[in-house]
C-alpha positions in Angstrom: -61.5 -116.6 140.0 -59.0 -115.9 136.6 -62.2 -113.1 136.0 -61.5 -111.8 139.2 -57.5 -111.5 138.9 -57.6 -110.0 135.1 -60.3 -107.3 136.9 -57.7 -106.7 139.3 -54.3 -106.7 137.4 -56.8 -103.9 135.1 -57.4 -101.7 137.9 -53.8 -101.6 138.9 -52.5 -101.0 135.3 -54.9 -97.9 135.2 -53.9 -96.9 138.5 -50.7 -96.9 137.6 -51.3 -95.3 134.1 -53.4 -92.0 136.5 -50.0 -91.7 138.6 -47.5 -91.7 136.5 -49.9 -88.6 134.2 -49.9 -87.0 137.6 -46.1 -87.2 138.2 -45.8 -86.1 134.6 -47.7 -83.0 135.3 -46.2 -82.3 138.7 -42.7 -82.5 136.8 -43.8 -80.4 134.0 -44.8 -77.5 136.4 -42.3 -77.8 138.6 -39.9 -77.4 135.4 -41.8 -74.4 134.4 -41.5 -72.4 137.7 -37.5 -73.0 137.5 -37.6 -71.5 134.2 -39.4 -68.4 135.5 -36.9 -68.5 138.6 -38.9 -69.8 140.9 -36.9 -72.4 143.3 -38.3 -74.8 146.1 -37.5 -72.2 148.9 -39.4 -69.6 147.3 -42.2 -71.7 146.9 -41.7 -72.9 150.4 -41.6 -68.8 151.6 -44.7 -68.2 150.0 -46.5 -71.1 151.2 -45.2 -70.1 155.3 -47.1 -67.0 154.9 -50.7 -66.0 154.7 -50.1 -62.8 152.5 -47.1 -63.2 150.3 -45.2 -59.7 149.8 -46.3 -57.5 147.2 -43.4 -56.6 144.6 -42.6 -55.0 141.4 -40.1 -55.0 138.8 -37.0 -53.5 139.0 -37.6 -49.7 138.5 -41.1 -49.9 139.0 -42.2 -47.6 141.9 -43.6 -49.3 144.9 -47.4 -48.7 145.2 -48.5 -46.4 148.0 -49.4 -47.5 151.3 -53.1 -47.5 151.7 -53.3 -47.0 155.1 -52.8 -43.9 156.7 -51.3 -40.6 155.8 -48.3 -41.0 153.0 -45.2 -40.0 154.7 -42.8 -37.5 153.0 -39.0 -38.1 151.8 -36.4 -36.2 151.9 -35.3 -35.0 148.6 -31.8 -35.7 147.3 -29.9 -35.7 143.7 -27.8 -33.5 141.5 -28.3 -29.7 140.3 -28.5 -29.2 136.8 -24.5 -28.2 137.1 -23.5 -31.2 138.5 -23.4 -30.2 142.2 -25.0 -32.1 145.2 -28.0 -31.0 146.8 -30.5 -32.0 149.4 -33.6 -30.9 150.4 -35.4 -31.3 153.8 -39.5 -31.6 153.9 -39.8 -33.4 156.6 -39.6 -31.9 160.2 -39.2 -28.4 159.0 -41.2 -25.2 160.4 -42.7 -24.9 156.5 -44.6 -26.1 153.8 -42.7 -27.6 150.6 -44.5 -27.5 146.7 -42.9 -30.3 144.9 -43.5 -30.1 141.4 -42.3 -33.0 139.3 -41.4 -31.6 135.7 -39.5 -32.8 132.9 -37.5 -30.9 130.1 -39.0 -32.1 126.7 -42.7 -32.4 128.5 -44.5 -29.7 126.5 -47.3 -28.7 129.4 -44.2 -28.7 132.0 -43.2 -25.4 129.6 -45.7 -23.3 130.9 -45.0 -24.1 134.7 -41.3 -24.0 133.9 -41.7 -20.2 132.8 -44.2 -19.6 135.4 -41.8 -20.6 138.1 -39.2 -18.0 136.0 -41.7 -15.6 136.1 -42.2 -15.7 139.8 -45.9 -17.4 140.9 -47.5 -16.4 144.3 -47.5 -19.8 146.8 -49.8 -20.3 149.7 -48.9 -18.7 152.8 -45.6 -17.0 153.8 -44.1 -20.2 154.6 -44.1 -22.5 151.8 -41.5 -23.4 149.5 -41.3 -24.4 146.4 -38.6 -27.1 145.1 -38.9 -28.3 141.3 -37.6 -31.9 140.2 -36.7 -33.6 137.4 -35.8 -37.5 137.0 -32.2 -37.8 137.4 -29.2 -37.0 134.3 -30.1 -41.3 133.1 -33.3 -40.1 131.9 -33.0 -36.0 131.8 -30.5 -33.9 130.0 -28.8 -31.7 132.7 -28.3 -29.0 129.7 -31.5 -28.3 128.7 -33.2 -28.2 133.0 -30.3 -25.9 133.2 -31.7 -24.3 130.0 -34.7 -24.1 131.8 -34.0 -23.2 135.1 -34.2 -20.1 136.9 -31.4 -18.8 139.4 -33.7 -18.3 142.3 -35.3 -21.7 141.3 -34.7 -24.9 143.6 -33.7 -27.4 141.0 -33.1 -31.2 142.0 -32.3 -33.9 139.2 -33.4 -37.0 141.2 -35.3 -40.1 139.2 -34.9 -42.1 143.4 -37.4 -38.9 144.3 -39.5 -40.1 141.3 -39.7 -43.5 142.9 -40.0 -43.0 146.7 -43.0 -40.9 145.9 -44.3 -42.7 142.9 -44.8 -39.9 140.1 -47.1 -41.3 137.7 -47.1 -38.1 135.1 -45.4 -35.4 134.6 -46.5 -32.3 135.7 -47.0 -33.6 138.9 -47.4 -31.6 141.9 -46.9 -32.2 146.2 -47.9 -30.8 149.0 -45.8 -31.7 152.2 -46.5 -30.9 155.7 -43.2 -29.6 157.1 -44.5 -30.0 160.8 -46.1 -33.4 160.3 -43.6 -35.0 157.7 -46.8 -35.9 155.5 -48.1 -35.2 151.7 -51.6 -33.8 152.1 -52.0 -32.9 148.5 -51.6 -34.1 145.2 -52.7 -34.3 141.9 -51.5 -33.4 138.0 -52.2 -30.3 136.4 -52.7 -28.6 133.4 -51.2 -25.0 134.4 -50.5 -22.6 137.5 -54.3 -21.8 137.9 -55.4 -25.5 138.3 -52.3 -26.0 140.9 -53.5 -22.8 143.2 -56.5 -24.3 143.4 -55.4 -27.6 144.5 -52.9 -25.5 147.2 -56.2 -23.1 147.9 -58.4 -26.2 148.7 -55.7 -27.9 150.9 -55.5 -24.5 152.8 -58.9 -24.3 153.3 -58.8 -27.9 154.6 -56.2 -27.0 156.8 -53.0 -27.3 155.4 -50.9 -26.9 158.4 -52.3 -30.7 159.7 -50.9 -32.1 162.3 -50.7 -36.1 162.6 -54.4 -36.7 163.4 -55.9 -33.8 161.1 -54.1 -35.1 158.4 -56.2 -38.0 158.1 -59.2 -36.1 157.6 -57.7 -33.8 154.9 -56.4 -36.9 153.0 -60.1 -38.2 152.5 -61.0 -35.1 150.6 -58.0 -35.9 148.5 -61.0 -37.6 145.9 -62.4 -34.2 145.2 -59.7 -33.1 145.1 -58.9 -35.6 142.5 -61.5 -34.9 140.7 -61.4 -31.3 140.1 -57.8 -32.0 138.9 -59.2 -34.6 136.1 -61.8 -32.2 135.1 -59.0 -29.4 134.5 -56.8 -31.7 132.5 -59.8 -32.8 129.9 -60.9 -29.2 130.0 -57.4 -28.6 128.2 -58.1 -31.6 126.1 -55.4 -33.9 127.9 -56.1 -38.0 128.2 -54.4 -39.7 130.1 -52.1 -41.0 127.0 -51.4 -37.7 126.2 -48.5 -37.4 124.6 -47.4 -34.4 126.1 -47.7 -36.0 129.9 -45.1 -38.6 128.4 -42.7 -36.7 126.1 -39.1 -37.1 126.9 -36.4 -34.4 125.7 -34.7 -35.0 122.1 -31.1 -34.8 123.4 -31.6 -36.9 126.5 -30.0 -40.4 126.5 
């Protein structure tokens, strides 16, 4: 019978030993998520739902929604004087080329003189709008440097974001009719873009909701021809030239 009590006073000591390590461990993680600011009712927020939100980090562009065609933004900022301006690619009769330069990027050069030189766009009724990240991460003296007078200039880094621009140059092709992107890629120069512009032309550019589906698939060739262009040119995807802000800028 005493053989049978020490057994059982044993068992309890090392059952009590195994919960307190487990409240111990509980505390210790709990005390780690509130140093990474995570509180009981985010925990609780997370656990009410199957498929906890997706975010970023502040300043981190939103990935794009997989489903379905992208849908365009309109495009507001600053001009390289300091005015207002707003552009309107959604809902509008025409086609819009947004091409996302920068000042100190050493490839954007060519398109920036290019675009100065006057380049020939698809069809009679697109338009072409060049912008650079906003005057936190450009200098608005040297896009004015670059700019042309008959040259659509915006400054806008929130464009940047709504539309995710991974590199610079970066090029869009927006839908006026149907409000959606049904072309995009980098490039290495003008020749590689007209291609791109050619091919979505040839898909049938002027999509309308349902048709714009069907031209988005062929975005991987697409995709493809554009990668082959930039390693033709020798460009990685580190390439320094893709990432290369402008001396002067802040």
């Amino acid at each position: 019978m005493t053989a049978l009590v020490v057994a059982l006073g044993f068992v309890v000591a090392l059952l009590a030993v195994l919960v307190a390590g487990l409240l111990r461990s509980h505390a210790d993680i709990l005390r780690a998520l509130h140093e990474l600011g995570v509180t009981e009712d985010k925990l609780g927020a997370i656990e009410a739902t199957d498929s906890p939100a997706f975010s970023t980090q502040p300043g981190v562009p939103q990935p794009r929604p997989t489903e379905g065609e992208p849908t365009a933004h309109d495009i507001s900022g600053a001009t390289p004087t300091g005015g207002a301006a707003r552009v309107a690619v959604q809902g509008t009769p025409h086609n819009t080329l947004v091409a996302f330069l920068s000042s100190g990027c050493l490839t954007c050069r060519d398109f920036w003189e290019a675009f100065a030189a006057g380049v020939q766009l698809p069809g009679p009724d697109t338009r072409l709008v060049v912008v650079t990240q906003g005057a936190d991460h450009e200098s608005p003296g040297a896009v004015a440097s670059l700019s042309h007078p008959n040259l659509t200039v915006i400054m806008s880094s929130e464009a940047w974001n709504d539309y995710g621009v991974p590199v610079s140059p970066y090029f869009l092709l927006i839908d006026g009719p149907s409000g959606t992107v049904v072309g995009e890629g980098a490039a290495s120069s003008w020749s590689s873009v007209a291609d791109m512009l050619s091919r979505s032309a040839a898909d049938g550019t002027n999509a309308t909701p349902s048709s714009a589906s069907a031209n988005r698939a062929k975005g991987s060739v697409r995709e493809a021809d554009t990668d082959a262009a930039l390693e033709a040119a020798g460009i990685e995807p580190d390439d320094p030239r893709l990432y290369h802000q402008p001396e002067d800028s802040p």
